[in-house]
N, C-alpha and C positions, 0 to 999 in steps of 0.2 A: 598357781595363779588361776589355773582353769576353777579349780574347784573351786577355790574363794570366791569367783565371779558367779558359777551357779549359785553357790550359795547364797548370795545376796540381789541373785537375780539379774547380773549387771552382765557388763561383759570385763575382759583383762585389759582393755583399753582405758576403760571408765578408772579403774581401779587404779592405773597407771595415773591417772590425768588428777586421781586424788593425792595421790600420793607426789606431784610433781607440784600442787598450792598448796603441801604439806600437812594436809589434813591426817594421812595416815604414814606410817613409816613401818613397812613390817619388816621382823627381821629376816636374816637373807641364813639357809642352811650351807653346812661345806657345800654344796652342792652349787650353790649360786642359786636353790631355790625359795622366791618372796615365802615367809611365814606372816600368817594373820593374826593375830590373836581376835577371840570373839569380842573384845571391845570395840575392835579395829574395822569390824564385820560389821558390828550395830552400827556405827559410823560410817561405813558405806551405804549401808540400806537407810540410815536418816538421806544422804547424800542424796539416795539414789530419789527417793520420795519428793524431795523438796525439786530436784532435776523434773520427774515427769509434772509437778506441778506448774513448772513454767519457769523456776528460777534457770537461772545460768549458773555456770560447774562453779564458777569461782563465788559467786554471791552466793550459793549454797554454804560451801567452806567456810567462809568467812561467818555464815551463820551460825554454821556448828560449833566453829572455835570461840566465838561468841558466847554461845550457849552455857557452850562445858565453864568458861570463864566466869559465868555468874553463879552457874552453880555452883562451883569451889567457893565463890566469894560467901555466898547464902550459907553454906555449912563453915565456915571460918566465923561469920557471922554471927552463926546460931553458938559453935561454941565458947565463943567472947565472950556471948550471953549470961550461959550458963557458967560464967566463970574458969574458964578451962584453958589451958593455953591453944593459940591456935591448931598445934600439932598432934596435941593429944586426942585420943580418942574414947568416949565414952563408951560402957558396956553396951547401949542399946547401938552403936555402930558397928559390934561386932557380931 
């Protein structure tokens, strides 16, 4: 947890308090220790960004999930488009 906090600049509180509006869920080692994944990291430092901007911890969250929701939509969309089932993935996605 320390580490993930340096890394994102934050503190392990912060990080707790993402993880409590469900913005993040890392998984947990035998250990009982938080794992981040770097998705989970870029999603703290958006957090963390939108935080020193002036939002609040939860209207931050709610932005993020927001976010990622349309962007799934926009790529589901794009491949409709192109004729493809939603779940498939074209070569240039890979």
């Amino acid at each position: 947890m320390g580490r993930a906090a340096e890394m994102t600049g934050t503190t392990a509180g912060f990080l707790r308090t993402l993880g409590e509006h469900g913005l993040i869920t890392p998984l947990r080692s035998e250990g009982g220790h938080r794992r981040f994944s770097r998705y989970q990291l870029r999603i703290a430092m958006r957090a963390r960004d939108l935080v020193d901007e002036g939002t609040a911890v939860d209207a931050a969250c709610r932005i993020i999930i927001l976010e990622d929701q349309l962007e799934e939509a926009l790529r589901i969309n794009e491949q409709l488009r192109e004729g493809r089932p939603a779940g498939q993935s074209s070569a240039a996605d890979t």
